[in-house]
KEKE-3310 file (N, C-alpha, C; in steps of 0.2 Angstrom, whole numbers, plus 5000, padded with zeros to 4 digits):
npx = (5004:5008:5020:5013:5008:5018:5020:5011:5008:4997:4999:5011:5011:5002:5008:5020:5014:5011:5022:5024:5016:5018:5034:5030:5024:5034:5042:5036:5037:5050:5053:5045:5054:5067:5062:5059:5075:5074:5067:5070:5085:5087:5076:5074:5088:5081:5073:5079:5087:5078:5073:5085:5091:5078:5074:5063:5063:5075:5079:5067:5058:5068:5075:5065:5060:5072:5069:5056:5062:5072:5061:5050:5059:5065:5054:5047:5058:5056:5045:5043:5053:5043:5032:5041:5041:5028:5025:5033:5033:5023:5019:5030:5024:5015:5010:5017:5019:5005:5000:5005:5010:5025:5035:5028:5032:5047:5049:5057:5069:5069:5067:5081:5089:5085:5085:5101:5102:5098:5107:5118:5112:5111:5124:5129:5122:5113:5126:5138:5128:5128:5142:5145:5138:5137:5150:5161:5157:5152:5151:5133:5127:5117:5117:5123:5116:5111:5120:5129:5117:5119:5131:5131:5129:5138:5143:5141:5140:5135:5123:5118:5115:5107:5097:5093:5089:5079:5068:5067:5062:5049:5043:5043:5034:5023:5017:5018:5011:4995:4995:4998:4986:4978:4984:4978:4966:4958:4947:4939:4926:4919:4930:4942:4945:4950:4959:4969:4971:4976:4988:4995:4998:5004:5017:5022:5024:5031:5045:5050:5049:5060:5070:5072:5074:5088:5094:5093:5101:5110:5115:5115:5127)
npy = (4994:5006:5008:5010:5022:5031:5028:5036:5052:5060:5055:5054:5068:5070:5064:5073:5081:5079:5077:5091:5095:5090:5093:5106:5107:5104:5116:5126:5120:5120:5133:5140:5134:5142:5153:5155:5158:5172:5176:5169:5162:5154:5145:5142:5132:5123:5115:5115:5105:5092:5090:5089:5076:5065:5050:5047:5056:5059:5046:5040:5050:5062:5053:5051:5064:5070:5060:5066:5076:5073:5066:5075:5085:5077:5073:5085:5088:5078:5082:5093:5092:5085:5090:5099:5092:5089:5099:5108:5115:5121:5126:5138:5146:5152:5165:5166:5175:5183:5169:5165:5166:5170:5164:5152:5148:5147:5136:5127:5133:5142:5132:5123:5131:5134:5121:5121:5129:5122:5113:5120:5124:5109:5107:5119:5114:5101:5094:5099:5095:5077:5075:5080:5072:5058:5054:5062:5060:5068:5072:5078:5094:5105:5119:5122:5124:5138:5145:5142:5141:5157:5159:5157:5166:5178:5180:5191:5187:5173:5178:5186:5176:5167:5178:5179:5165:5162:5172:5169:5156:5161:5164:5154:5146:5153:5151:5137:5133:5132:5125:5113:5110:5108:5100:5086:5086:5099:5108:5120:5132:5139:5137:5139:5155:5155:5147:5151:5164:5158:5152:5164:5170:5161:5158:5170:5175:5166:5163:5177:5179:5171:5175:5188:5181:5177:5190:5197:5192:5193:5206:5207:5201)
npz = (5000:5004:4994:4982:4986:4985:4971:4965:4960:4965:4977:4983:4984:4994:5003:5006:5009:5023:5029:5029:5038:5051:5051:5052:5065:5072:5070:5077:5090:5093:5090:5100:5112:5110:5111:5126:5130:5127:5138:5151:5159:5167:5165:5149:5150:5160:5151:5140:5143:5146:5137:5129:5135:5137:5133:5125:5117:5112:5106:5098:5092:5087:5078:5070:5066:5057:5048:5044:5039:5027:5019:5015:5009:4996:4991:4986:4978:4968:4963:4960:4947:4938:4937:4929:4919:4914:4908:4897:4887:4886:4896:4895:4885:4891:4903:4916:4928:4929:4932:4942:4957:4961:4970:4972:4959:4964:4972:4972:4974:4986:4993:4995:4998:5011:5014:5014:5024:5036:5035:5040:5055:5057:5060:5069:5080:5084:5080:5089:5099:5098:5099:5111:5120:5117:5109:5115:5129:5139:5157:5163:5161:5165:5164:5152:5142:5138:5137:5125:5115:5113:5109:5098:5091:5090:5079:5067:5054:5053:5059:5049:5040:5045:5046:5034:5029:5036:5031:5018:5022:5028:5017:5009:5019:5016:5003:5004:5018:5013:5002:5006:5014:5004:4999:5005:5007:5011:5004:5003:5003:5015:5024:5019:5020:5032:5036:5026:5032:5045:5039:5034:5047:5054:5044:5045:5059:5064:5057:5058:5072:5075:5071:5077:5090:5087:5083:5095:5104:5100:5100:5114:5116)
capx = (5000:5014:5023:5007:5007:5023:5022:5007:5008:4994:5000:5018:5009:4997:5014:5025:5009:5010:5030:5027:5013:5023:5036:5027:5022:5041:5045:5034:5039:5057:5052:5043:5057:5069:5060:5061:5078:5075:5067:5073:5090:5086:5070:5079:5090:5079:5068:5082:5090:5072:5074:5091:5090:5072:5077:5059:5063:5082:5077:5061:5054:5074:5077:5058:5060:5076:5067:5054:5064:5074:5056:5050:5064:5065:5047:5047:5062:5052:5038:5048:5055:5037:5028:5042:5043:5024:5024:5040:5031:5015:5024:5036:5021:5011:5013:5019:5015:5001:4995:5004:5016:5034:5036:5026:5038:5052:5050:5063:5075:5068:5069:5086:5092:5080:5091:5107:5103:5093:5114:5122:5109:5111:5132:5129:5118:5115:5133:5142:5125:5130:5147:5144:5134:5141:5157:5165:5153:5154:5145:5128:5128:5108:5119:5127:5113:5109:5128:5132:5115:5119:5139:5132:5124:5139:5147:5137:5140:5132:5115:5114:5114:5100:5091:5089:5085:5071:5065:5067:5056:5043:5041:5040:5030:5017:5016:5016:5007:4989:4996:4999:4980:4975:4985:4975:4958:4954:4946:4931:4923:4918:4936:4949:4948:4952:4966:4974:4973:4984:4994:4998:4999:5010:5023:5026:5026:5036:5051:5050:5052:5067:5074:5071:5079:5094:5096:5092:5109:5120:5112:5117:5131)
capy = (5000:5013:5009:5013:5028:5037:5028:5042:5060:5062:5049:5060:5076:5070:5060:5079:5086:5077:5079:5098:5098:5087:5099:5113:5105:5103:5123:5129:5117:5123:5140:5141:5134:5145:5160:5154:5158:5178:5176:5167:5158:5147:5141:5138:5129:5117:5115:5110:5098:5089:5089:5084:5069:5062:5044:5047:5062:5057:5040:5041:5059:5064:5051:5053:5071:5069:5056:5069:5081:5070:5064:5080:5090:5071:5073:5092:5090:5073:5084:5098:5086:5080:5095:5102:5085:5088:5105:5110:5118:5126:5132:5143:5149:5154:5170:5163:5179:5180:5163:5162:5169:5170:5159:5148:5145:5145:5135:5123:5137:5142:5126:5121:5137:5130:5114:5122:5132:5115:5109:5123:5123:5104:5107:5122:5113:5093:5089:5099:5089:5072:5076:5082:5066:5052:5056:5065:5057:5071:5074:5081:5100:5110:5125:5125:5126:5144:5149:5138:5145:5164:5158:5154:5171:5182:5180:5195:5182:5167:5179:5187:5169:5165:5181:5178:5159:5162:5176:5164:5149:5163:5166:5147:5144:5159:5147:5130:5131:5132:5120:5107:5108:5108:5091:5084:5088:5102:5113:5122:5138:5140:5137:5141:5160:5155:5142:5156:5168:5156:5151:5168:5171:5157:5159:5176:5176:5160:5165:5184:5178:5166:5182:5190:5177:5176:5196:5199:5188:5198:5213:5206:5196)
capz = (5000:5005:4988:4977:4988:4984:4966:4960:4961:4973:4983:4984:4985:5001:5008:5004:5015:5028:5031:5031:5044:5057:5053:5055:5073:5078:5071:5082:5096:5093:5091:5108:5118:5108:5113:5132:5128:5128:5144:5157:5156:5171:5162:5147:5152:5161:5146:5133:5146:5146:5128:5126:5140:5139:5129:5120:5112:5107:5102:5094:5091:5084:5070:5064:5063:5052:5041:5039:5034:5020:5014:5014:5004:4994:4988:4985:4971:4964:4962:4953:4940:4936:4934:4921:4913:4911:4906:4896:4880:4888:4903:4892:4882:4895:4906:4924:4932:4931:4934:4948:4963:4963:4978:4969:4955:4964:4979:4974:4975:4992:4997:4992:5005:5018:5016:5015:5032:5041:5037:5045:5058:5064:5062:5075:5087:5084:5081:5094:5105:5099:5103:5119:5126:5114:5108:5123:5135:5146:5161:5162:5162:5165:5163:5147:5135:5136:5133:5120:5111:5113:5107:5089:5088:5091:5075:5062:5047:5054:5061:5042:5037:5050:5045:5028:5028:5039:5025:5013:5026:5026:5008:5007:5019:5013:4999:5006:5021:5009:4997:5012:5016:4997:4996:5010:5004:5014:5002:5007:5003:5021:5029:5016:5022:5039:5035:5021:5035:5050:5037:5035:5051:5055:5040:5046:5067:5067:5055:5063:5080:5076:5066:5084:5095:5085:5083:5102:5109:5096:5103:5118:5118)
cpx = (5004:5017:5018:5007:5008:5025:5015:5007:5002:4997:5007:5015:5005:5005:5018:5019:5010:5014:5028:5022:5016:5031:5037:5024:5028:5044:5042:5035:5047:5058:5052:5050:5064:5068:5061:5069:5081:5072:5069:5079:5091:5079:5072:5079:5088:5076:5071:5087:5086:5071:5079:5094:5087:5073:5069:5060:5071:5083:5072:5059:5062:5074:5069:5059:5067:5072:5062:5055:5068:5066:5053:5053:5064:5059:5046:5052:5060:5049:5040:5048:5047:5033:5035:5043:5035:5020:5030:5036:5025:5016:5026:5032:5015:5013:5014:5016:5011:4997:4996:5008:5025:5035:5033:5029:5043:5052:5052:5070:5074:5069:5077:5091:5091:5084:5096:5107:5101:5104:5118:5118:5111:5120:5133:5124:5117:5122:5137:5137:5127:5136:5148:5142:5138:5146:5160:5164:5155:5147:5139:5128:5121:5110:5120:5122:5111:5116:5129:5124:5118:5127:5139:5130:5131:5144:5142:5136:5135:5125:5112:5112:5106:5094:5087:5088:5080:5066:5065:5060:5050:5039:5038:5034:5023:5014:5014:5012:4999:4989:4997:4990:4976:4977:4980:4969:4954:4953:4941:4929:4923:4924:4943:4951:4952:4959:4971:4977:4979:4986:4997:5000:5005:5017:5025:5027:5033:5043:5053:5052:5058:5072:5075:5075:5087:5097:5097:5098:5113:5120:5117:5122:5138)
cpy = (5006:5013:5011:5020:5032:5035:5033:5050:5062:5058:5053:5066:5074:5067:5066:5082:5085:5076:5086:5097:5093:5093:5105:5113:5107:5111:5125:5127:5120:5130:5143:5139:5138:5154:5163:5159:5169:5181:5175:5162:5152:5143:5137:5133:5122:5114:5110:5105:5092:5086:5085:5077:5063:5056:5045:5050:5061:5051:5038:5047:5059:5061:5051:5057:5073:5065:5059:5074:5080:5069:5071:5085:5086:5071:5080:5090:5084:5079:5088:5095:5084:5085:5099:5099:5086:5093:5109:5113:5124:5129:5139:5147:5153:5162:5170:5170:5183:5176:5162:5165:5168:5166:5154:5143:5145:5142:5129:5127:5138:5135:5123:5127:5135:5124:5116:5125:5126:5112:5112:5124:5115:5105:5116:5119:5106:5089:5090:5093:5082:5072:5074:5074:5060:5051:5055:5060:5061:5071:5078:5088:5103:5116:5127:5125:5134:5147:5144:5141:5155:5162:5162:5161:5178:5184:5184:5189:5176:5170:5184:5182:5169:5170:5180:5172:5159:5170:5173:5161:5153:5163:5159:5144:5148:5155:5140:5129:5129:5128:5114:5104:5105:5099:5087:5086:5093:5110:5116:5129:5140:5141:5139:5148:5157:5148:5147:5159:5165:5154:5158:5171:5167:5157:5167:5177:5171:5162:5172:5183:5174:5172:5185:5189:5179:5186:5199:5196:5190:5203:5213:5202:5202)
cpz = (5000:4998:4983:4980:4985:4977:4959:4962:4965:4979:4986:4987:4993:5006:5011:5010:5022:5032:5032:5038:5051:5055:5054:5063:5077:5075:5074:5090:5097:5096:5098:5113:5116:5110:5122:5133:5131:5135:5151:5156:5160:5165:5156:5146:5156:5155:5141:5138:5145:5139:5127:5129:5139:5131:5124:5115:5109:5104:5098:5088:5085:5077:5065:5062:5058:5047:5038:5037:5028:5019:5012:5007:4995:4989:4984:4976:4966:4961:4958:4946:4938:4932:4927:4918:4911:4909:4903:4891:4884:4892:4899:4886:4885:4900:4915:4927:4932:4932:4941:4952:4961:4967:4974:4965:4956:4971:4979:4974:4982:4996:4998:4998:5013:5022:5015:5023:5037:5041:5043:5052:5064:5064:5066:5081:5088:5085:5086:5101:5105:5101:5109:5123:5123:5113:5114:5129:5141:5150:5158:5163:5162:5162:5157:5141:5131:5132:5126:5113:5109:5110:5100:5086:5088:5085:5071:5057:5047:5056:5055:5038:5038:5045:5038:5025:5032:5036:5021:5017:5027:5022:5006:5014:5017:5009:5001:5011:5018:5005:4999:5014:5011:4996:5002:5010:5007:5010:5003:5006:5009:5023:5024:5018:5028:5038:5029:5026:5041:5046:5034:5041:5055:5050:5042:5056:5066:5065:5058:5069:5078:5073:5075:5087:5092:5086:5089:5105:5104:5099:5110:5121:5124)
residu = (UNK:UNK:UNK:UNK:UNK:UNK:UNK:UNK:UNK:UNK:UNK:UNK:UNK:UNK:UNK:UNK:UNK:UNK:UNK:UNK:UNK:UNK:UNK:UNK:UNK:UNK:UNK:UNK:UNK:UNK:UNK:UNK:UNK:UNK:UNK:UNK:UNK:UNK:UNK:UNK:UNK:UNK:UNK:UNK:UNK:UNK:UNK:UNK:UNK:UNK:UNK:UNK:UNK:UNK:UNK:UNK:UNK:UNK:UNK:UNK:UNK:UNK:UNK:UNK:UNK:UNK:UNK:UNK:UNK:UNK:UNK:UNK:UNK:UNK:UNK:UNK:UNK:UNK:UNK:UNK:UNK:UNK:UNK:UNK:UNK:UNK:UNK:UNK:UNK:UNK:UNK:UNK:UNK:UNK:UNK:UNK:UNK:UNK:UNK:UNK:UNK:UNK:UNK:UNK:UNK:UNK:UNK:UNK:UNK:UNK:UNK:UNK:UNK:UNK:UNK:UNK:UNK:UNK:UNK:UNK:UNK:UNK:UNK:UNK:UNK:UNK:UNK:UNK:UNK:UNK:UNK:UNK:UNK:UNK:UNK:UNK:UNK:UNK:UNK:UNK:UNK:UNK:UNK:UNK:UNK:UNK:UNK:UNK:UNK:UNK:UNK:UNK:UNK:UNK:UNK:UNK:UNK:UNK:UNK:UNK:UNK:UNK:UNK:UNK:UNK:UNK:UNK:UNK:UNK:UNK:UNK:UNK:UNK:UNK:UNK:UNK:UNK:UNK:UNK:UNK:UNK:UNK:UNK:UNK:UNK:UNK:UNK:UNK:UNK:UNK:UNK:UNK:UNK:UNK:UNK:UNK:UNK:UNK:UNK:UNK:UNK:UNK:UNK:UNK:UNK:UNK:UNK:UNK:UNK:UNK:UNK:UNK:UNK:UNK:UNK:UNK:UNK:UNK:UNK:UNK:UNK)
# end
């Protein structure tokens, strides 16, 4: 059944949907304990010890949300290839803006940044963690998660990166999030405002506060 799924184009596009909204779950859960962050450094601190200990969420949770984020990106550049394999002539006759958004047709470029920052993201935070715990096998520390966040931000270069792959993950989620609901049949006259409206709503709080966070611990380093 799963390989008939991901072997027809809606089966790929509802599978590609259902990767983003599990990832749209764990960037808000990110977010929020990321935000923590600006406020309390004890709290923090306890929050992502809890996170980075709790055998569920390092054993479970952790390598699903990598596998949704290869099937995800995996599915996205399938689907690319498909549609200019089945639009090469009438595409290039047509008038793209205005059929359709800018974001729209290039959300394998936005994406392809997305996954360039998601690299330099888990090689500033995942790999020094596996390190830390596996590698080194050092002691437990509660303390060290705050500094070791605020470190990554003191560098200008590394928080212009930040700022403009999460204007980018805006742009694309602006796009995506509505096209996520679309694959998963929620079309409706009645609800489509109200799902346009928090997917705008949430492609732009979300990537703004992470703008936020990171520019608030340079401010303050």
């Amino acid at each position: 059944m799963a390989k008939g799924l991901f072997n027809s184009s809606i089966g790929r596009k509802f599978a590609m949907a259902l990767s983003a909204f599990f990832l749209l779950i764990f960037l808000l859960q990110h977010f929020l304990i990321n935000m923590l962050s600006v406020f309390s450094e004890e709290l923090f601190n306890s929050v992502s010890h809890f996170m980075g200990t709790n055998p569920f969420i390092q054993f479970a949770m952790q390598p699903i949300l990598i596998a949704g984020i290869v099937l995800h990106f995996v599915l996205g550049f399938i689907l690319e290839l498909q549609n200019k394999k089945a639009r090469p002539i009438a595409y290039a006759k047509s008038n793209p803006s205005h059929n359709s958004t800018w974001m729209s047709r290039n959300m394998i470029w936005s994406g392809l940044v997305i996954l360039a920052f998601l690299g330099l993201h888990f090689y500033d935070f995942w790999l020094p963690e596996i390190t830390h715990k596996y590698v080194n096998a050092l002691p437990a520390d509660e303390t060290r998660y705050f500094g070791e966040l605020a470190e990554k931000f003191h560098n200008p270069v590394r928080v212009g990166l930040y700022v403009v792959a999460f204007v980018l993950l805006m742009m694309h989620l602006l796009h995506g999030f509505q096209s996520a609901f679309q694959s998963m049949g929620a079309n409706h006259r009645k609800y489509n405002g109200l799902i346009k409206g928090f997917g705008k709503v949430y492609a732009i709080v979300i990537p703004l506060g992470f703008i936020f966070i990171a520019v608030y611990h340079f401010l303050n380093q």
